[in-house]
N, CA, C and O atoms as a GROMACS GRO file, in nm:
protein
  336
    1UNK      N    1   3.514  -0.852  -5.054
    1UNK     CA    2   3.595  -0.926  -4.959
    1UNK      C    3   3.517  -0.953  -4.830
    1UNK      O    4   3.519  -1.064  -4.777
    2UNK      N    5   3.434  -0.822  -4.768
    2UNK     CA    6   3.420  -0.908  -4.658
    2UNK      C    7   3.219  -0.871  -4.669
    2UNK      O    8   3.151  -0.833  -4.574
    3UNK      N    9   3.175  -0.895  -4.794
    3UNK     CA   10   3.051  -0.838  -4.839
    3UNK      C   11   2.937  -0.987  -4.781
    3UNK      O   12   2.988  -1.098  -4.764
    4UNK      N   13   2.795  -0.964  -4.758
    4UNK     CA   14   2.734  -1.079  -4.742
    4UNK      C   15   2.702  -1.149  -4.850
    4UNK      O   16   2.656  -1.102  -4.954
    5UNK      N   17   2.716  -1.222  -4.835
    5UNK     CA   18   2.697  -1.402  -4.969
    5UNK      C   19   2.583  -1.440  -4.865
    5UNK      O   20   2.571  -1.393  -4.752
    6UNK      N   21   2.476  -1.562  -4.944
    6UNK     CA   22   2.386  -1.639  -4.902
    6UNK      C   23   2.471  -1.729  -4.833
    6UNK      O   24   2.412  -1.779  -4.737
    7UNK      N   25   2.586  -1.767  -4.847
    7UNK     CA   26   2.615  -1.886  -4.767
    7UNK      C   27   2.674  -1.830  -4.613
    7UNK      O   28   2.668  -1.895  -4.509
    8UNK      N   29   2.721  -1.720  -4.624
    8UNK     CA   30   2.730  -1.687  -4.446
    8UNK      C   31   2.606  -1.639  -4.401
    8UNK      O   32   2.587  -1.623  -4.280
    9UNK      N   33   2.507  -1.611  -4.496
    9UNK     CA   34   2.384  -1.558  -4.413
    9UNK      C   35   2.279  -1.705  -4.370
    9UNK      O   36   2.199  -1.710  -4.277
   10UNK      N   37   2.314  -1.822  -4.477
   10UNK     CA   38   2.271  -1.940  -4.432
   10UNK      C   39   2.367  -1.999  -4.306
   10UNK      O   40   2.313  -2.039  -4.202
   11UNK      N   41   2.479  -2.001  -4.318
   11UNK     CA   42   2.552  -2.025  -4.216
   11UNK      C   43   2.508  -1.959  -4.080
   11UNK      O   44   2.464  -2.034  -3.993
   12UNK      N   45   2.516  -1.832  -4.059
   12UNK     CA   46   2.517  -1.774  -3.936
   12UNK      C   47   2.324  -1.767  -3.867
   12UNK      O   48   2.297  -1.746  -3.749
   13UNK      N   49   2.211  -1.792  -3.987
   13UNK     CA   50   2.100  -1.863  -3.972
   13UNK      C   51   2.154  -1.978  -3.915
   13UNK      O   52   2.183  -1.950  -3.798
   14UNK      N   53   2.188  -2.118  -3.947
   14UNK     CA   54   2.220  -2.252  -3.920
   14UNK      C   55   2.299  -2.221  -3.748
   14UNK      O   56   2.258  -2.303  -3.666
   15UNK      N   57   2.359  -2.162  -3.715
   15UNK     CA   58   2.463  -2.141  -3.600
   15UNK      C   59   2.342  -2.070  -3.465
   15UNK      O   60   2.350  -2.106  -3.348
   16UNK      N   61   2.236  -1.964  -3.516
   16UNK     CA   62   2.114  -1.945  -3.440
   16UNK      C   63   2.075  -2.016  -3.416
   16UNK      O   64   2.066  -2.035  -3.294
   17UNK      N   65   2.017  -2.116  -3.510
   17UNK     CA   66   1.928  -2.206  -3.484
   17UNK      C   67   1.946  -2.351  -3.398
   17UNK      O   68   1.861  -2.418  -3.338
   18UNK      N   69   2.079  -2.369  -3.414
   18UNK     CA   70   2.094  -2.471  -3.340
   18UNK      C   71   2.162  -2.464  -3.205
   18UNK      O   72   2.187  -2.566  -3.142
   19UNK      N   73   2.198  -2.322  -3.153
   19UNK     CA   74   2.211  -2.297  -3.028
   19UNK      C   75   2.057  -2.238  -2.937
   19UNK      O   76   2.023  -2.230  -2.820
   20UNK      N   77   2.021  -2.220  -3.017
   20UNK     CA   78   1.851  -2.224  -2.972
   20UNK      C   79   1.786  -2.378  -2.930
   20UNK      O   80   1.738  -2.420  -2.824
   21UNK      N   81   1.800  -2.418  -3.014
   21UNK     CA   82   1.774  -2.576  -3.024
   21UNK      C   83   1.818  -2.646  -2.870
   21UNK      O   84   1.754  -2.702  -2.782
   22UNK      N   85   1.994  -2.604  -2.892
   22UNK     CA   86   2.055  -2.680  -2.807
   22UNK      C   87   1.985  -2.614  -2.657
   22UNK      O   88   1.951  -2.676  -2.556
   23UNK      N   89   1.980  -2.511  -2.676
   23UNK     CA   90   1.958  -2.440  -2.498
   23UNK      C   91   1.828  -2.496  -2.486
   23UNK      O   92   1.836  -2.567  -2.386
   24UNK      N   93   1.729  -2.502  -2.526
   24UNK     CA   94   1.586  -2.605  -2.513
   24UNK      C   95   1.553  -2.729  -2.468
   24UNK      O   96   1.456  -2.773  -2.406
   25UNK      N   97   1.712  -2.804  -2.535
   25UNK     CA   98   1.702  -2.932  -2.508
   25UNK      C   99   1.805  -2.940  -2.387
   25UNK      O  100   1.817  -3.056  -2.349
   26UNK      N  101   1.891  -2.838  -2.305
   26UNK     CA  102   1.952  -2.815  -2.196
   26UNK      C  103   1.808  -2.779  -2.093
   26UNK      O  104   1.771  -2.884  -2.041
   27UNK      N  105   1.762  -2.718  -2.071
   27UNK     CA  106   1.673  -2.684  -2.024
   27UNK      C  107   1.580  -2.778  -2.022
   27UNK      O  108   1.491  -2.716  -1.964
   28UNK      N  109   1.528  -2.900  -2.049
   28UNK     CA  110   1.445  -3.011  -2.047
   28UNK      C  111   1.549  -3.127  -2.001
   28UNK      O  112   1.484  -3.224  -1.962
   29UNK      N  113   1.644  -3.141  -1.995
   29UNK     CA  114   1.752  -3.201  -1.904
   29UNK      C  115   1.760  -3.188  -1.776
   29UNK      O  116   1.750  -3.272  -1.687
   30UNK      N  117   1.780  -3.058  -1.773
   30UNK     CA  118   1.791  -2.981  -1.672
   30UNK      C  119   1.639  -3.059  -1.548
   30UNK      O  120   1.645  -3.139  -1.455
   31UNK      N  121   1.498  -2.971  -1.621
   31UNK     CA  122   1.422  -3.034  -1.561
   31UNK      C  123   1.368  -3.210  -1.534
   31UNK      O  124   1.291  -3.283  -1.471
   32UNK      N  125   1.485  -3.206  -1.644
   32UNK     CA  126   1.445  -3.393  -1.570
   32UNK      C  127   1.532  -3.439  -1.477
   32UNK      O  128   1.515  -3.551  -1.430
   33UNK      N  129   1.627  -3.368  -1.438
   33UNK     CA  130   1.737  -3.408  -1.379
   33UNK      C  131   1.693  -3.359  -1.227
   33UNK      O  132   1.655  -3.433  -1.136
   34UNK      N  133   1.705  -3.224  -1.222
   34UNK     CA  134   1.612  -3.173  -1.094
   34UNK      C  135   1.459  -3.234  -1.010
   34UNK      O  136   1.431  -3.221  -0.891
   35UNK      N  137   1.399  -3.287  -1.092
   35UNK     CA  138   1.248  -3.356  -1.028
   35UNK      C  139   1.207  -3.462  -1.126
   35UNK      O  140   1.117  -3.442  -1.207
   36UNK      N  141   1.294  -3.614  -1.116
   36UNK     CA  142   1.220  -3.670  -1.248
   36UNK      C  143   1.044  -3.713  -1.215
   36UNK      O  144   0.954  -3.702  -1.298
   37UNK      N  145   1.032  -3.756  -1.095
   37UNK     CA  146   0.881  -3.750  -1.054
   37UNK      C  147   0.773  -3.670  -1.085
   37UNK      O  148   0.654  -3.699  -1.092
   38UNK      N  149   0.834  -3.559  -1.106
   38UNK     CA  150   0.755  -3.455  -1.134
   38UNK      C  151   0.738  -3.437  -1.288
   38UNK      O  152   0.634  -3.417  -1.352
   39UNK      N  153   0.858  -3.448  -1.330
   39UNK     CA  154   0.856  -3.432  -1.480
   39UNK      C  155   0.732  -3.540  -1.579
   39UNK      O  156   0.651  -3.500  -1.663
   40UNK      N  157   0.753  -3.667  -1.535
   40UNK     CA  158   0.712  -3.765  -1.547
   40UNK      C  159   0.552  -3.782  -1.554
   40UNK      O  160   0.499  -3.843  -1.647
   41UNK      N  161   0.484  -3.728  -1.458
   41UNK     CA  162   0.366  -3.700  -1.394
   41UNK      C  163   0.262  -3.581  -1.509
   41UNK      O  164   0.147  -3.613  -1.538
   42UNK      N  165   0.307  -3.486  -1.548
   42UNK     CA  166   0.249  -3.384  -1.598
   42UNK      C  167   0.342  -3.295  -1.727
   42UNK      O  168   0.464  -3.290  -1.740
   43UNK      N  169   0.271  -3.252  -1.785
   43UNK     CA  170   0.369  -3.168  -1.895
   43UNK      C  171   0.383  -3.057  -1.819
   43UNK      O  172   0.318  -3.035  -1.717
   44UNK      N  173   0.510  -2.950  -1.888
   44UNK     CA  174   0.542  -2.859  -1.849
   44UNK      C  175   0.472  -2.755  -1.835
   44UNK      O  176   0.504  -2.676  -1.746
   45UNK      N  177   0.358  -2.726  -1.917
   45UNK     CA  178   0.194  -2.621  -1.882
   45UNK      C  179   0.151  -2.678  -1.757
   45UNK      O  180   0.125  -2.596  -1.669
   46UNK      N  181   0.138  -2.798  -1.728
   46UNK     CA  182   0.050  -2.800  -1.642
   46UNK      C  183   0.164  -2.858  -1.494
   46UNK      O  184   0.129  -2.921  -1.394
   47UNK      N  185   0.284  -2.815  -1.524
   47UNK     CA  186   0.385  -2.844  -1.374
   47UNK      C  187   0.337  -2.685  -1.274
   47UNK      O  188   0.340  -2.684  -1.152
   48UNK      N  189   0.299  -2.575  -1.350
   48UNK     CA  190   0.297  -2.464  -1.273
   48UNK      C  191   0.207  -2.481  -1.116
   48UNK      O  192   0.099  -2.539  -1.112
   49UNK      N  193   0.264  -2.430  -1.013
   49UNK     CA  194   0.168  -2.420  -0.868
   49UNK      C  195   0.022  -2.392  -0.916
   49UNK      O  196  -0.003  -2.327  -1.017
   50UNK      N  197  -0.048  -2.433  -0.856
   50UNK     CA  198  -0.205  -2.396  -0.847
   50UNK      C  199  -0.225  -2.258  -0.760
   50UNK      O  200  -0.167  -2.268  -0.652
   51UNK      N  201  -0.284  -2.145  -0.775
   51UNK     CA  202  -0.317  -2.059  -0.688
   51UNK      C  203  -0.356  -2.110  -0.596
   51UNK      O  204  -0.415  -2.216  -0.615
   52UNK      N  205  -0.340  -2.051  -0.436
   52UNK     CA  206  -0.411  -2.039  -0.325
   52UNK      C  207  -0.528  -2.010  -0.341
   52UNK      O  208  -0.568  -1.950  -0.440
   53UNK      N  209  -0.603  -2.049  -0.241
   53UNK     CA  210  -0.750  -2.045  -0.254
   53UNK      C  211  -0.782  -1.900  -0.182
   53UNK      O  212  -0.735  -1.865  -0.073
   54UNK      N  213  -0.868  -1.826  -0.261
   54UNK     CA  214  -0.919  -1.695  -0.173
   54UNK      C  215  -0.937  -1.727  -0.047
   54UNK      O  216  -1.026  -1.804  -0.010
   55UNK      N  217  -0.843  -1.664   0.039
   55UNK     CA  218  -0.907  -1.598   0.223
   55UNK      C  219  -1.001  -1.486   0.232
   55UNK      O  220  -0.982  -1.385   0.164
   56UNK      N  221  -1.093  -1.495   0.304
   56UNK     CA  222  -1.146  -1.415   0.356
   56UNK      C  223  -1.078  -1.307   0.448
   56UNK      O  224  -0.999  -1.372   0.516
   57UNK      N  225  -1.069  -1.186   0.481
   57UNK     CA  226  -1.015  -1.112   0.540
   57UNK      C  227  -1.146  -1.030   0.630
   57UNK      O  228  -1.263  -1.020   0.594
   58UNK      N  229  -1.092  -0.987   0.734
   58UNK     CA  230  -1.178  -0.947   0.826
   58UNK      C  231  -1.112  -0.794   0.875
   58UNK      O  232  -0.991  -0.788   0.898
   59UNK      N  233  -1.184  -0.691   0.887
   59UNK     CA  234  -1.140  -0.558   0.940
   59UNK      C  235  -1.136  -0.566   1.048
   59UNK      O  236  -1.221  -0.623   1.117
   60UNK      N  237  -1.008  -0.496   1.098
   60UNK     CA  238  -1.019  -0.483   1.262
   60UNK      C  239  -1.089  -0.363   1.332
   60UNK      O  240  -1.080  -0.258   1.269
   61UNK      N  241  -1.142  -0.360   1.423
   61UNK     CA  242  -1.225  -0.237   1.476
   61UNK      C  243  -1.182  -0.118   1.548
   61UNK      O  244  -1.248  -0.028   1.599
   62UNK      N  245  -1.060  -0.138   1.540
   62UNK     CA  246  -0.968  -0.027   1.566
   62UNK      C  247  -0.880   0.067   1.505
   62UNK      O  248  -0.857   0.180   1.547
   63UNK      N  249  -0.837   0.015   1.410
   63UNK     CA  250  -0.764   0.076   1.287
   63UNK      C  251  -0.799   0.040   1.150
   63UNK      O  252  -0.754   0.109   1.058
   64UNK      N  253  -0.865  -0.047   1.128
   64UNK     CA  254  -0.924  -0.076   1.018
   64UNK      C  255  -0.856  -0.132   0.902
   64UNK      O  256  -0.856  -0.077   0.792
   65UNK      N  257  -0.805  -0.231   0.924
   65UNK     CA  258  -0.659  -0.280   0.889
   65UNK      C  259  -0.785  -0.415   0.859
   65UNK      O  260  -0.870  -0.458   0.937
   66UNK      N  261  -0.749  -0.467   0.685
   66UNK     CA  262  -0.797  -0.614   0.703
   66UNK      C  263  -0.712  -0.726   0.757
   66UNK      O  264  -0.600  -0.737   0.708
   67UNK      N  265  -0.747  -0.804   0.844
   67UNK     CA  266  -0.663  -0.942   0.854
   67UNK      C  267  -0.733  -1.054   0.814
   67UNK      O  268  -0.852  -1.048   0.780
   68UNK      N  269  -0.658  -1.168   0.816
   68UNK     CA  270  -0.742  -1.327   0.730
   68UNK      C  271  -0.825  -1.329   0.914
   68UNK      O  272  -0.787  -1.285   1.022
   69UNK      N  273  -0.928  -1.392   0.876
   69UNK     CA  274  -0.964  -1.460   1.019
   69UNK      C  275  -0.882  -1.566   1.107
   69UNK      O  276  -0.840  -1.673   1.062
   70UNK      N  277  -0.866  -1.525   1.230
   70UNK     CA  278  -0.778  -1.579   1.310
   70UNK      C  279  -0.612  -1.544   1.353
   70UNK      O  280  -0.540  -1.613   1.426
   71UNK      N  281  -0.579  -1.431   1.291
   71UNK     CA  282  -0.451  -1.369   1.286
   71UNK      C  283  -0.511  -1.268   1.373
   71UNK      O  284  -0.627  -1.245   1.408
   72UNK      N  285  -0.379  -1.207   1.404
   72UNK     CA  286  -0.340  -1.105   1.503
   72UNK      C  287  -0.310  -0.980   1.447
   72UNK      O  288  -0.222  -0.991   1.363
   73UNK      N  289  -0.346  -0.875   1.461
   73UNK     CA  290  -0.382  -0.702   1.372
   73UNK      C  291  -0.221  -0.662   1.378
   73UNK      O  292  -0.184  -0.632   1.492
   74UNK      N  293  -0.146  -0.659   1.302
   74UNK     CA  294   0.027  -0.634   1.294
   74UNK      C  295   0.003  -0.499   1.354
   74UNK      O  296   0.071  -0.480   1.454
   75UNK      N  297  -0.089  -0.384   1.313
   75UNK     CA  298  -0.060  -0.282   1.405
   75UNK      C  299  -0.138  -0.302   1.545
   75UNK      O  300  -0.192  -0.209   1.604
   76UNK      N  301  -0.137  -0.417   1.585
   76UNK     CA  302  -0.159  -0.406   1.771
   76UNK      C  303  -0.132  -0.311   1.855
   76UNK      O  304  -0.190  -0.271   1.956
   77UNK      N  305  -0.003  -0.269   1.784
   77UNK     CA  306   0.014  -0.122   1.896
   77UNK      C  307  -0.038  -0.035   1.871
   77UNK      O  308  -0.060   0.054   1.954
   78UNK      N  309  -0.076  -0.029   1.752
   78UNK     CA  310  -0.145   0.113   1.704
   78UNK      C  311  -0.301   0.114   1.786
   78UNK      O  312  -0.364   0.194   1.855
   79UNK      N  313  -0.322  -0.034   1.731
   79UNK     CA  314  -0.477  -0.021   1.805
   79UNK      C  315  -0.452  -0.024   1.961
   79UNK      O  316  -0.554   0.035   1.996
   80UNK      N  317  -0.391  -0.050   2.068
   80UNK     CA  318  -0.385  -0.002   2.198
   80UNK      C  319  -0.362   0.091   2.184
   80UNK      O  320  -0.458   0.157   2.223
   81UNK      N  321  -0.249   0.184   2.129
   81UNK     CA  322  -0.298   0.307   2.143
   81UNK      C  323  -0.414   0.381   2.112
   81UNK      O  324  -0.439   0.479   2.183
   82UNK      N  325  -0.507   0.344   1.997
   82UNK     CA  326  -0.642   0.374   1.967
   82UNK      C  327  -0.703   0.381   2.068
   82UNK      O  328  -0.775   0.480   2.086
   83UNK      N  329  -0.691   0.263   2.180
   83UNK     CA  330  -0.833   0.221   2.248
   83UNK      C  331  -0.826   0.294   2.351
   83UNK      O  332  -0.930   0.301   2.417
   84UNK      N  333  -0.718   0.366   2.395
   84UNK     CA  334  -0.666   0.427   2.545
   84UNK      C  335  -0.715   0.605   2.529
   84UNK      O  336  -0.692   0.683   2.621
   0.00000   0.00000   0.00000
């Protein structure tokens, strides 16, 4: 009575597969709907951000903290207190 047969195991295969399907083709909607410019332009491998380009970082001479060049040492106070 309530034993598995091939046809509910093909059935409930068939019912996976096409809510898989469907959420794929929601999701490519989706992104065309949100940025079609973008979509349009590039495939989806190659929509990802590009990394930032390596900064250089520079040690400060007081606490020894790296910063990028041209920033300000976040522990500033620490290093006035260092220098005193």
């Amino acid at each position: 009575m309530l034993g598995l047969s091939l046809t509910k195991i093909l059935f409930t295969v068939l019912i996976v597969v096409a809510v898989w399907k469907g959420w794929r083709l929601m999701e490519t909607i989706r992104d065309k709907i949100s940025d079609p410019k973008d979509y349009l332009k590039a495939p989806k491998a190659k929509r990802a951000k590009a990394p930032k380009p390596a900064e250089t970082l520079y040690e400060c001479p007081h606490c020894h903290i790296y910063v990028p060049n041209g920033t300000i040492c976040r522990s500033k106070e620490h290093c006035v207190l260092r220098q005193s």
